[in-house]
N, CA, C and O atoms as CSV, one atom per row, in Angstrom:
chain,resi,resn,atom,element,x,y,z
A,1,UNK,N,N,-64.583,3.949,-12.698
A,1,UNK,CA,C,-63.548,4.803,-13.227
A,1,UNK,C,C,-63.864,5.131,-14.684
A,1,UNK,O,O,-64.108,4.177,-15.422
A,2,UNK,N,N,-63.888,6.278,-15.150
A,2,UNK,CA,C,-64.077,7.007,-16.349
A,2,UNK,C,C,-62.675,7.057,-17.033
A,2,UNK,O,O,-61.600,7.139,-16.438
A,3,UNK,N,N,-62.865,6.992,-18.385
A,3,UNK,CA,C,-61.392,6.713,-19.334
A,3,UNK,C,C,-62.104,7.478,-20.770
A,3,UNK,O,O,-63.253,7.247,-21.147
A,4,UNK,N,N,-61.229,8.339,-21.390
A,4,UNK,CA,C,-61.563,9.043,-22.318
A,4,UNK,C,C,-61.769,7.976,-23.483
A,4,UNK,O,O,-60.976,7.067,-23.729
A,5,UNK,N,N,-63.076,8.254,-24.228
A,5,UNK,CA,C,-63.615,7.254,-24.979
A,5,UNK,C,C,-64.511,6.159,-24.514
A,5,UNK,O,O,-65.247,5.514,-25.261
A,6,UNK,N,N,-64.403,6.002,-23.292
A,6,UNK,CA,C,-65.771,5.836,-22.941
A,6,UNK,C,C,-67.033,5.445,-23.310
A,6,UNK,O,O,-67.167,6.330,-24.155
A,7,UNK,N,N,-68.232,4.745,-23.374
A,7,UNK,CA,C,-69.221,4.901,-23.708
A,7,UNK,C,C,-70.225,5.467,-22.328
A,7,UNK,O,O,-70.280,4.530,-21.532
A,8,UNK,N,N,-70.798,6.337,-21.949
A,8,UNK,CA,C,-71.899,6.483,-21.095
A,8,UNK,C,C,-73.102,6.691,-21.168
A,8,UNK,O,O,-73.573,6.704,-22.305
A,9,UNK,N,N,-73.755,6.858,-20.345
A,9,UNK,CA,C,-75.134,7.152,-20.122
A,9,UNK,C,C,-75.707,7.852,-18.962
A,9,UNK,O,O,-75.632,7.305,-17.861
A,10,UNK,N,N,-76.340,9.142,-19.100
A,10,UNK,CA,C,-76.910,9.723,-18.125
A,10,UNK,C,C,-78.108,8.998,-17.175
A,10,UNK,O,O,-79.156,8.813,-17.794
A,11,UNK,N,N,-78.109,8.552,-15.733
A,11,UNK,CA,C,-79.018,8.755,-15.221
A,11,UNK,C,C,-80.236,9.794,-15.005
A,11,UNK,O,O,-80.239,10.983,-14.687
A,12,UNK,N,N,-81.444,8.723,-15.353
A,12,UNK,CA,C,-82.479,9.243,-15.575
A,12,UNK,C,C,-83.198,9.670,-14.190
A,12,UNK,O,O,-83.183,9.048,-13.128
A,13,UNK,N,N,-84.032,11.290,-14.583
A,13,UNK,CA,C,-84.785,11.424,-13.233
A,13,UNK,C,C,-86.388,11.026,-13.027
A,13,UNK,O,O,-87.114,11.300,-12.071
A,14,UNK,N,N,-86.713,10.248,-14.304
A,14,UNK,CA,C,-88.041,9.894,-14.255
A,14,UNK,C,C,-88.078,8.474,-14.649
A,14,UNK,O,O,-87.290,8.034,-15.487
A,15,UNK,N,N,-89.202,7.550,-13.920
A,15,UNK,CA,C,-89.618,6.291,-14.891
A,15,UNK,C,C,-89.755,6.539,-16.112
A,15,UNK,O,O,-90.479,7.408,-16.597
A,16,UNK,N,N,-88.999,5.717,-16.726
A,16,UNK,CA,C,-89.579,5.542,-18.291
A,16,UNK,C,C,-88.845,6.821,-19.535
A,16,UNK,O,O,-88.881,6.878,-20.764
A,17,UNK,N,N,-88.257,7.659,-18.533
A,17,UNK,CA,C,-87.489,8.879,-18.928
A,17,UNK,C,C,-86.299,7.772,-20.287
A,17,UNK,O,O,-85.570,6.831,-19.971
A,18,UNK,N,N,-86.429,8.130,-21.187
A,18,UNK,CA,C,-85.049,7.916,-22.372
A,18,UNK,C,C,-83.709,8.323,-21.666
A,18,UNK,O,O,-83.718,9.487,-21.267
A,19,UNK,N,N,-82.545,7.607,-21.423
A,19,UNK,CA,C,-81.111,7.961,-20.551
A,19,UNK,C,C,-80.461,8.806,-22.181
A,19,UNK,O,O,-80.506,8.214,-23.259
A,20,UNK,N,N,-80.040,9.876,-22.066
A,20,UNK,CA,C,-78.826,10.352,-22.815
A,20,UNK,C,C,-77.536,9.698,-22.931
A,20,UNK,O,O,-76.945,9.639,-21.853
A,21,UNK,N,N,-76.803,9.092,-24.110
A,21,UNK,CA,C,-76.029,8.515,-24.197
A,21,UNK,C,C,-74.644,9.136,-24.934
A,21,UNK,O,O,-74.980,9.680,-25.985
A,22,UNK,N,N,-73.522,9.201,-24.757
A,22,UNK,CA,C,-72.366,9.882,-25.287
A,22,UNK,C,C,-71.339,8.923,-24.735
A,22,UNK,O,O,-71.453,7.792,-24.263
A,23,UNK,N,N,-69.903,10.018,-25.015
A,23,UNK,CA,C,-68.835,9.424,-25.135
A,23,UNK,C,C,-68.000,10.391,-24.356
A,23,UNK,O,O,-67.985,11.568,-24.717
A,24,UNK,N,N,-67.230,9.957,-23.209
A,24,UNK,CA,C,-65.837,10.614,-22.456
A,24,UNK,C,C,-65.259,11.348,-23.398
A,24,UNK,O,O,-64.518,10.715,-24.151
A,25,UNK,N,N,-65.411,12.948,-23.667
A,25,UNK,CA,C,-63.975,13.395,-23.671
A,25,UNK,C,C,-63.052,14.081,-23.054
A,25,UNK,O,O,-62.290,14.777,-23.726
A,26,UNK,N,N,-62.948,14.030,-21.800
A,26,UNK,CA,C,-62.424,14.530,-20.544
A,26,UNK,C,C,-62.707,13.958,-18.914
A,26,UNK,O,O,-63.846,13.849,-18.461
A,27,UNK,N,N,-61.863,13.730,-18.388
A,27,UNK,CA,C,-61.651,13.446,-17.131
A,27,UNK,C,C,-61.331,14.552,-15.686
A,27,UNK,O,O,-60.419,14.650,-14.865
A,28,UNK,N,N,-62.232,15.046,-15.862
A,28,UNK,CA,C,-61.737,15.928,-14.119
A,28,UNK,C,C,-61.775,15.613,-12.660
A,28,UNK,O,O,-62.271,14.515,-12.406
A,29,UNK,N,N,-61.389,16.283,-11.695
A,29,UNK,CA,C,-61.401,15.134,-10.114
A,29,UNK,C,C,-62.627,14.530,-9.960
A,29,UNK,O,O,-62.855,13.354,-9.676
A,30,UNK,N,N,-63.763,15.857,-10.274
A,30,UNK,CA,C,-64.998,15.682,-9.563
A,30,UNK,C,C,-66.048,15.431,-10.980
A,30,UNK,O,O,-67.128,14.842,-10.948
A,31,UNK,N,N,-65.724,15.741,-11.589
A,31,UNK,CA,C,-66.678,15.597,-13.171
A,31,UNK,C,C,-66.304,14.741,-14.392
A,31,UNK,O,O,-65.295,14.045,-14.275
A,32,UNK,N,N,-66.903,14.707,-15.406
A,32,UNK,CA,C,-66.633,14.056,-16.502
A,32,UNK,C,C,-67.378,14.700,-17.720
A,32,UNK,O,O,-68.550,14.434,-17.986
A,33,UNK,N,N,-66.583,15.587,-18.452
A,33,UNK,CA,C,-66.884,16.066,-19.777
A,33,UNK,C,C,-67.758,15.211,-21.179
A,33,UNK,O,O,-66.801,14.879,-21.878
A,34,UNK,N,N,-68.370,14.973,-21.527
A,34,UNK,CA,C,-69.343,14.127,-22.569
A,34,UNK,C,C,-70.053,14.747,-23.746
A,34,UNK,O,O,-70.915,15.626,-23.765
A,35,UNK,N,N,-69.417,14.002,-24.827
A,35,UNK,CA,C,-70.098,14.619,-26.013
A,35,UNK,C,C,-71.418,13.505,-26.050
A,35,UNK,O,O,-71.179,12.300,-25.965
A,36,UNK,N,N,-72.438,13.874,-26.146
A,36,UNK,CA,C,-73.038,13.705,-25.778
A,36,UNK,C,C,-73.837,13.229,-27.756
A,36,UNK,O,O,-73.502,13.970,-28.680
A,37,UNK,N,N,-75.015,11.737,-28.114
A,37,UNK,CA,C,-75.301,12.096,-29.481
A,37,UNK,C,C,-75.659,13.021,-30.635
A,37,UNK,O,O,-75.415,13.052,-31.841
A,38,UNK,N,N,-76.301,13.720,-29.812
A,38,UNK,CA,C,-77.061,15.134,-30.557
A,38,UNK,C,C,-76.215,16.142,-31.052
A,38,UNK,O,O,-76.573,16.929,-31.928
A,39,UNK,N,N,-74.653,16.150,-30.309
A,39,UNK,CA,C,-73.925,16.776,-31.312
A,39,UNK,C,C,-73.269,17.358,-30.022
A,39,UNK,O,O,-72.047,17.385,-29.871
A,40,UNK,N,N,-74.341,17.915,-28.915
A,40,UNK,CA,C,-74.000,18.471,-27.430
A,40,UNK,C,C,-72.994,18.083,-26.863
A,40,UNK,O,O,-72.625,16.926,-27.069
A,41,UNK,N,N,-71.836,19.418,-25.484
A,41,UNK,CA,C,-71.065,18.468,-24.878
A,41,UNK,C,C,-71.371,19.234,-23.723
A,41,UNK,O,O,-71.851,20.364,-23.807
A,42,UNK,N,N,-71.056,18.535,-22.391
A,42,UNK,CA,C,-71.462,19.289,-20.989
A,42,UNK,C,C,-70.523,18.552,-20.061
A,42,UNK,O,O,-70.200,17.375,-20.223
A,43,UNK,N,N,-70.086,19.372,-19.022
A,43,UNK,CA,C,-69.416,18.785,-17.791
A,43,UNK,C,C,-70.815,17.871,-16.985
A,43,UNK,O,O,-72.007,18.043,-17.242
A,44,UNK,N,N,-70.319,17.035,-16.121
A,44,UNK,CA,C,-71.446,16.419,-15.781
A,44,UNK,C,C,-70.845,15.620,-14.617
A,44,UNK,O,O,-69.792,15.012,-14.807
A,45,UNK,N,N,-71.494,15.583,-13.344
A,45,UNK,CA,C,-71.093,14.718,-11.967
A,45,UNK,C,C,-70.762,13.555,-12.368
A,45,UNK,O,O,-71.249,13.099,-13.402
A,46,UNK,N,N,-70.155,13.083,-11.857
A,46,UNK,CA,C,-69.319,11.962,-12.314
A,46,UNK,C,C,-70.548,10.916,-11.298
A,46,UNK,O,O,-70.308,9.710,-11.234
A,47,UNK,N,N,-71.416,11.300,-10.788
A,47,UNK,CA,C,-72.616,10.467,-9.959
A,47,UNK,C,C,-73.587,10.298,-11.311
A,47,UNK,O,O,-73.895,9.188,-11.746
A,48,UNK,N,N,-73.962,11.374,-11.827
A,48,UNK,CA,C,-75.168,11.505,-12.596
A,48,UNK,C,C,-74.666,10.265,-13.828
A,48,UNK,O,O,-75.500,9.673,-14.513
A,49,UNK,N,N,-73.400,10.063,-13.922
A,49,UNK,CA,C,-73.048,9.005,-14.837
A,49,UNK,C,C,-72.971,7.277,-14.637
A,49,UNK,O,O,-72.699,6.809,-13.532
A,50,UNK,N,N,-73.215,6.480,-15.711
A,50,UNK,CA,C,-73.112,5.220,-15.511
A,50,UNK,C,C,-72.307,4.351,-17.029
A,50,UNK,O,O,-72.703,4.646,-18.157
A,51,UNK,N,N,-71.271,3.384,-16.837
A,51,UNK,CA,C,-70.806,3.171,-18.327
A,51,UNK,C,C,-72.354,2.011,-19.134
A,51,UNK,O,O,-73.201,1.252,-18.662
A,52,UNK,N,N,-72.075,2.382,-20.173
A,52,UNK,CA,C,-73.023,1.494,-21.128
A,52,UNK,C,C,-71.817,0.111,-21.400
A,52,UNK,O,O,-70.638,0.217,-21.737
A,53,UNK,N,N,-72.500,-0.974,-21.154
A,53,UNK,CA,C,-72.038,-2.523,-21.222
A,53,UNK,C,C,-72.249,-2.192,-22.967
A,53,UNK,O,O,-73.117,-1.531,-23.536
A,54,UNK,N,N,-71.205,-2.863,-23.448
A,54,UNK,CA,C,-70.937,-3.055,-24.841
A,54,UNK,C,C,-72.479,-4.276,-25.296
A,54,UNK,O,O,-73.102,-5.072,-24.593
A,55,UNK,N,N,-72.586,-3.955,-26.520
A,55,UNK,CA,C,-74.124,-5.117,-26.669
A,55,UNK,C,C,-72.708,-6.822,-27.177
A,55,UNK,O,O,-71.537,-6.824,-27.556
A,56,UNK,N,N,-73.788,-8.022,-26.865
A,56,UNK,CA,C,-73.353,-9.153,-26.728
A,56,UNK,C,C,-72.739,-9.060,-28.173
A,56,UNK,O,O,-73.438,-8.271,-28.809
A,57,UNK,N,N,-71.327,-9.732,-29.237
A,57,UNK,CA,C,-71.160,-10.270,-30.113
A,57,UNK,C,C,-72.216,-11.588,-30.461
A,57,UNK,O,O,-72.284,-12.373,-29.515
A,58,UNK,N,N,-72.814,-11.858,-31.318
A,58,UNK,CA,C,-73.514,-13.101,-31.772
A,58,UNK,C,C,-72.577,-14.053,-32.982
A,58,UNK,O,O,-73.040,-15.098,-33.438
C-alpha cells in the first residue's frame, strides 16, 4: 500500500541498472504519482514500484 510521502523506488529493467528513487505525491486506483530526485514527477504503475526500507539507526 502506497501513502503520500512515501519513500520509493523504481524497478529496474536491467542487471546492474541504478533504481530511480522519489517520494509519493499522489495516490490513484491503478497508479502512483512520484517526484522523483532529479527534480522530475511521473504517474507510474503502481507494479513498476517498490517502498525503500528506511536505512538501520546506529
Amino acid at each position: 500500500m502506497f501513502k503520500i510521502g512515501m519513500r520509493v523506488e523504481a524497478i529496474t529493467q536491467r542487471v546492474g541498472q541504478v533504481p530511480r528513487r522519489g517520494t509519493v505525491v499522489a495516490v490513484h486506483p491503478e497508479s502512483v504519482e512520484v517526484s522523483w530526485e532529479d527534480g522530475h514527477t511521473s504517474v507510474v504503475s503502481r507494479q513498476g514500484l517498490h517502498p525503500v526500507k528506511a536505512a538501520a539507526k546506529t
